[in-house]
C-alpha distance (Angstrom), angle and dihedral (degrees) to the residues before:
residue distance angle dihedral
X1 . . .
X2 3.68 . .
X3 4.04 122.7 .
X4 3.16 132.0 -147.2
X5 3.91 126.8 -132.9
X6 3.99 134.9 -152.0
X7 3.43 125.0 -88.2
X8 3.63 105.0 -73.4
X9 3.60 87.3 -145.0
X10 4.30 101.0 -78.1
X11 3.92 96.8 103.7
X12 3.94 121.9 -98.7
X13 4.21 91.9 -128.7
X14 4.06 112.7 85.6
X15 3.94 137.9 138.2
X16 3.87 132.2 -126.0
X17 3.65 89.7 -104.3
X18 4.39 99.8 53.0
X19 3.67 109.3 131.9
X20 4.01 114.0 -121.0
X21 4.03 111.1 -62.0
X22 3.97 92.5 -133.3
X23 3.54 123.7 35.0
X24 4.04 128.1 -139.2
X25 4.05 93.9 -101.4
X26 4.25 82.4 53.9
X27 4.04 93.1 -109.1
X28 3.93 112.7 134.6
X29 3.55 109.0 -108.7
X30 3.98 104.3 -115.2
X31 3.84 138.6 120.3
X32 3.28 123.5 -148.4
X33 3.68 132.8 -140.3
X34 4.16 138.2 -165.7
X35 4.14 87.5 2.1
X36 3.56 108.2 140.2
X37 3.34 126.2 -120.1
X38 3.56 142.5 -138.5
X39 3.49 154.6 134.3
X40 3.53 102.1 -54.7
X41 4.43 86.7 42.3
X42 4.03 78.7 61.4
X43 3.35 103.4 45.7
X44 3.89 92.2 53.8
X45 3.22 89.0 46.9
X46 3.61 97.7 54.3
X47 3.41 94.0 42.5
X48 4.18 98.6 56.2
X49 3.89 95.7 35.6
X50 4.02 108.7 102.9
X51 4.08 119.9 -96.3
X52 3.74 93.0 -103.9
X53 3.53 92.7 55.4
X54 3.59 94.0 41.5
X55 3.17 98.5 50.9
X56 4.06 93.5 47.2
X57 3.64 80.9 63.1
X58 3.42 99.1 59.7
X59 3.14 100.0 45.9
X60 4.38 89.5 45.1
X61 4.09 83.6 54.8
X62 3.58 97.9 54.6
X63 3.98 99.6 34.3
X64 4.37 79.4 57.5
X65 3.80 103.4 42.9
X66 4.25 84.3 45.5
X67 4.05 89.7 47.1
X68 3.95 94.4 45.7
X69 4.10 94.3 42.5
X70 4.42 81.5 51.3
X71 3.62 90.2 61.7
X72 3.67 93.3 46.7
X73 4.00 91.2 46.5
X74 4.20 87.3 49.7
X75 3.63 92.8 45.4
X76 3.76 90.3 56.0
X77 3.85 91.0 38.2
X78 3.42 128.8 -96.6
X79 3.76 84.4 -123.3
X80 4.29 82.2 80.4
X81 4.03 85.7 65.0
X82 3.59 99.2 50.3
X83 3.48 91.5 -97.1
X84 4.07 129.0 136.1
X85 3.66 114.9 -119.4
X86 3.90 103.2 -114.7
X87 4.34 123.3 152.7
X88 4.09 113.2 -40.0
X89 4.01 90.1 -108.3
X90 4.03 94.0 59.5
X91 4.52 85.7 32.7
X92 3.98 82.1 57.5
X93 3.93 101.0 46.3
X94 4.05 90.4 47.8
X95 4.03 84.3 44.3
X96 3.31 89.9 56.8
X97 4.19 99.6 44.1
X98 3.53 84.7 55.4
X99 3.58 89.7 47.5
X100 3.73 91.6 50.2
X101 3.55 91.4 50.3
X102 4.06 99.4 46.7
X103 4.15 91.3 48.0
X104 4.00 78.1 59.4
X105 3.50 101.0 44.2
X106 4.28 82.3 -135.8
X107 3.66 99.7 117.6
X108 4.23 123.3 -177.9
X109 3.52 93.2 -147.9
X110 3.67 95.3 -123.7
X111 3.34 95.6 101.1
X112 3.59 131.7 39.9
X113 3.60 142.8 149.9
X114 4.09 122.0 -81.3
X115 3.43 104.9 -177.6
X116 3.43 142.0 61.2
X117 3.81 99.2 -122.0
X118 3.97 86.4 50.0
X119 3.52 90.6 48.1
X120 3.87 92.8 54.5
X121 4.11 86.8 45.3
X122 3.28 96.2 56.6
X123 3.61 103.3 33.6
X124 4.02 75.4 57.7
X125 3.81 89.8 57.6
X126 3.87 99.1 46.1
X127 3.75 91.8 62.5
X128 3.82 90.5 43.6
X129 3.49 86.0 52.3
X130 3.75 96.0 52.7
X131 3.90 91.4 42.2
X132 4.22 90.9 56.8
X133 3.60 94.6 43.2
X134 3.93 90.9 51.5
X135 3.48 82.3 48.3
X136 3.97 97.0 49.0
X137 3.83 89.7 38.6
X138 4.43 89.5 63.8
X139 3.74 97.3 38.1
X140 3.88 78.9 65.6
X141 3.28 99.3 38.1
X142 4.21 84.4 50.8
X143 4.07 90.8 42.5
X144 3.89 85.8 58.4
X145 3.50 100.3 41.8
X146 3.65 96.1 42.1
X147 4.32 106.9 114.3
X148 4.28 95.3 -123.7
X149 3.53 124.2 168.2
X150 3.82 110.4 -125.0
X151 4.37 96.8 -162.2
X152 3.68 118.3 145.5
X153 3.84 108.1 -146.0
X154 4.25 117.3 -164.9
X155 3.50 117.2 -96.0
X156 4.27 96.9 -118.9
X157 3.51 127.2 24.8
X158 4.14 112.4 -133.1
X159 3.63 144.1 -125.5
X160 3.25 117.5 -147.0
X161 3.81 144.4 135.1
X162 3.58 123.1 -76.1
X163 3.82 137.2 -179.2
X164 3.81 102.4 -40.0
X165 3.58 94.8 -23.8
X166 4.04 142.1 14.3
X167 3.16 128.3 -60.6
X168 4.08 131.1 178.2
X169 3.57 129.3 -124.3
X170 4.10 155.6 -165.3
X171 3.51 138.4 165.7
X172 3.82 142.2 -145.0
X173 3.83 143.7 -173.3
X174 3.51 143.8 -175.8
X175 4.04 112.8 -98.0
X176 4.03 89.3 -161.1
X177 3.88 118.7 70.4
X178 3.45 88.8 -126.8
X179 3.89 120.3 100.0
X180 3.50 134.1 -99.2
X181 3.76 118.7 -118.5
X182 3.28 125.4 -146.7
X183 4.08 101.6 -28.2
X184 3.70 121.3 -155.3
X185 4.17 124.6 -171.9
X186 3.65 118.4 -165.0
X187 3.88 119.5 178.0
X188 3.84 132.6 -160.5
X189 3.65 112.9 -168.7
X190 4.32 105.1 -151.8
X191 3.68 109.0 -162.5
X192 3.90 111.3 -177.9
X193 4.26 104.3 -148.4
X194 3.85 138.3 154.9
X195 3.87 119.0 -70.0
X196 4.08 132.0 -154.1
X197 3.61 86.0 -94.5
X198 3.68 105.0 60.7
X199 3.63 95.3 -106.4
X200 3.33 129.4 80.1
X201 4.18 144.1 -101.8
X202 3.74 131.9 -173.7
X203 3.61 114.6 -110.6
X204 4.24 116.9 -146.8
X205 3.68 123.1 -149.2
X206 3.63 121.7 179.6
X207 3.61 102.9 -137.3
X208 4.53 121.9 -144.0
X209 3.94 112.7 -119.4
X210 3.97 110.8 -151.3
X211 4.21 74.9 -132.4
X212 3.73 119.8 16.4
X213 3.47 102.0 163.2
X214 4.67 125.3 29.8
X215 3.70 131.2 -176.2
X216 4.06 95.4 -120.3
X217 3.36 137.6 -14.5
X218 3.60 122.0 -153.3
X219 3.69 106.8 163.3
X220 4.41 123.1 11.2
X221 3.35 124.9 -25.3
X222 4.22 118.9 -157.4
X223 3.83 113.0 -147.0
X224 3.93 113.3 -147.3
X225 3.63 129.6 -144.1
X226 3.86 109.0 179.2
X227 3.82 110.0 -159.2
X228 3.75 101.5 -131.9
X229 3.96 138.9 147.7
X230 3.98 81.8 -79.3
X231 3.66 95.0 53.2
X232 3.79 115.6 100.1
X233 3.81 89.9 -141.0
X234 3.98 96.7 50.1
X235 4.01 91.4 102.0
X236 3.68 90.1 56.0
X237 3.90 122.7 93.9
X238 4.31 116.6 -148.6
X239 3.46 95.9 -92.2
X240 3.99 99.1 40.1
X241 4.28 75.0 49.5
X242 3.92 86.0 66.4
X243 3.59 103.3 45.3
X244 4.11 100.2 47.7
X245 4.03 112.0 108.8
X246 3.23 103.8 -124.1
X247 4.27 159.5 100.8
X248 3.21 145.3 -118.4
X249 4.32 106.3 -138.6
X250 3.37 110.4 -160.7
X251 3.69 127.6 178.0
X252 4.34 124.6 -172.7
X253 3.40 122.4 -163.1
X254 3.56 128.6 179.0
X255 4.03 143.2 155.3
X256 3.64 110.7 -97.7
X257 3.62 114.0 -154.1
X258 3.99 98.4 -158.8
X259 4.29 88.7 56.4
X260 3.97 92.6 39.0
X261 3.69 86.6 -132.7
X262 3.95 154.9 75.2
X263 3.68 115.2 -71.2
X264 3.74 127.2 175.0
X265 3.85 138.1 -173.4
X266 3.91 137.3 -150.6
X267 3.83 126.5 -133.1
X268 3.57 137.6 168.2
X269 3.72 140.3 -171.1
X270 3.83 130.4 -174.1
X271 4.02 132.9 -151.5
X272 3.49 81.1 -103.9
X273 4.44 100.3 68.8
X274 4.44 83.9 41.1
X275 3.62 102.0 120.2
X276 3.92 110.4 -157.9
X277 4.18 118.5 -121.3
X278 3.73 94.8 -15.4
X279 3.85 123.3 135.1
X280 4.08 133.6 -147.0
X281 3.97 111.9 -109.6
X282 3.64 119.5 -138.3
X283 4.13 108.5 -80.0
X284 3.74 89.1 -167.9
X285 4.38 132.8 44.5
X286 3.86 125.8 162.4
X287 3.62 127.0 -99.0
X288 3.35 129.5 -127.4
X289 4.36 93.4 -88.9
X290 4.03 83.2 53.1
X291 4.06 87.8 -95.2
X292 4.33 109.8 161.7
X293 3.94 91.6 -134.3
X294 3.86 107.1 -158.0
X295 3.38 108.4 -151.8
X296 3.87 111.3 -152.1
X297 3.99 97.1 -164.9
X298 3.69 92.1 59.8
X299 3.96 98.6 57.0
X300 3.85 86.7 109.1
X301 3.99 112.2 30.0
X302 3.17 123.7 120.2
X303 4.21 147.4 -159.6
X304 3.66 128.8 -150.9
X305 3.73 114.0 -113.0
């Protein structure tokens, strides 16, 4: 018979409706309201966001600062930056080169400022400059020193039969060529159901792995969860197996030998991504020099059984 476990720390009260606890890039799936925010809020933020969307801020940052120091170098006149008064869109577009090259402290020497209020403006702008690019220059130093597990989990978890019975199923791999250390799996099954009190509460089981724990894994690893008389889902027929509200936690941890430390990753799944009496194809073959090629692409397909 299945047990449950305690909270592990999500909260037991819920609704029908609650979006997924985890989502697919392993972030928990909460907003937050009336925090306050500061410096060290936007420097963790910066820091976890993805390249792309990093980088878009950058670039959005210093794009601004150079549009709003324009305007204040065409309301002066652009006369005070050695520049000759022509229509606002052409004052605003040599504005902002000279913008672009104060915030870098490069300068051309074409343009410079003439007056002492420009002067003081741009003096202003050079330190800001050096301040934000400081500032740029250790969020990337802190996004590549940052421990982050880089594991590449498939995009369903299967159904299929097993031994004597069924048993469900998902696999991972490292996207680095390094090796994994170590590994550990643990998985908490949340089902939401009814309570005594006409509402409703999730209910945690921690679910047995055939393997929950290897010495190294170089290539894919296939995590095991034998339906049994201990299994929390063992009353449950296929398609009652599709309907349940609920998700599978999962949480990877591992050495990693290029940080020199422990790193771990979040996943989830939901009945919803279970695909019914499928089974993983191989991700990796040998070549013809007896090479294991590890095919990255093929971490998630699938063949009927």
């Amino acid at each position: 018979m299945a047990k449950k476990v305690k909270d592990p720390g999500l909260g037991e009260a819920t609704i029908t409706t609650a979006k997924r606890i985890v989502n697919k890039d392993g972030s928990f799936n909460i907003k937050h309201v009336n925090g306050k925010v500061g410096i060290s809020t936007l420097y963790a933020y910066l820091v976890d966001i993805s390249w792309s969307r990093f980088f878009l801020w950058v670039f959005l940052v210093y794009f601004v600062i150079n549009m709003v120091f324009a305007l204040v170098y065409v309301a002066i006149g652009v006369e005070y930056i050695s520049v000759e008064p022509q229509g606002f869109l052409k004052n605003f577009v040599n504005a902002f080169f000279f913008s672009s090259q104060t915030i870098t402290t490069l300068g051309y020497g074409a343009m410079a400022p003439t007056s002492v209020l420009a002067g003081i403006i741009s003096s202003f702008q050079a330190v800001a400059g050096l301040l934000s690019f400081s500032f740029v220059t250790g969020l990337l130093y802190g996004r590549f020193s940052k421990p982050k597990a880089s594991i590449k989990f498939s995009e369903n978890i299967i159904y299929r039969d097993f031994k004597e019975g069924k048993a469900l199923m998902f696999r991972l791999m490292n996207n680095k060529t390094d090796v994994m250390i170590n590994p550990r799996v643990k998985v908490t099954l949340a089902i939401t159901e009814a309570d005594d009190q006409q509402g409703y509460k999730r209910n945690f089981y921690q679910l047995e792995l055939e393997r929950d724990h290897i010495t190294y894994l170089p290539t894919t690893w296939t995590l095991v969860h034998e339906i049994d008389e201990k299994s929390p889902l063992h009353e449950f027929s296929e398609s009652e197996l599709q309907q349940l509200n609920g998700e599978f936690l999962i949480m990877v941890s591992y050495y990693d030998e290029a940080f020199n430390e422990e790193v771990y990753k979040l996943h989830s799944y939901t009945f919803e991504e279970v695909l019914m009496n499928v089974a993983f194809e191989n991700a990796f073959y040998y070549d013809n020099e007896g090479f294991t090629v590890l095919d990255h692409q093929k971490i998630s397909h699938t063949k009927k059984m």
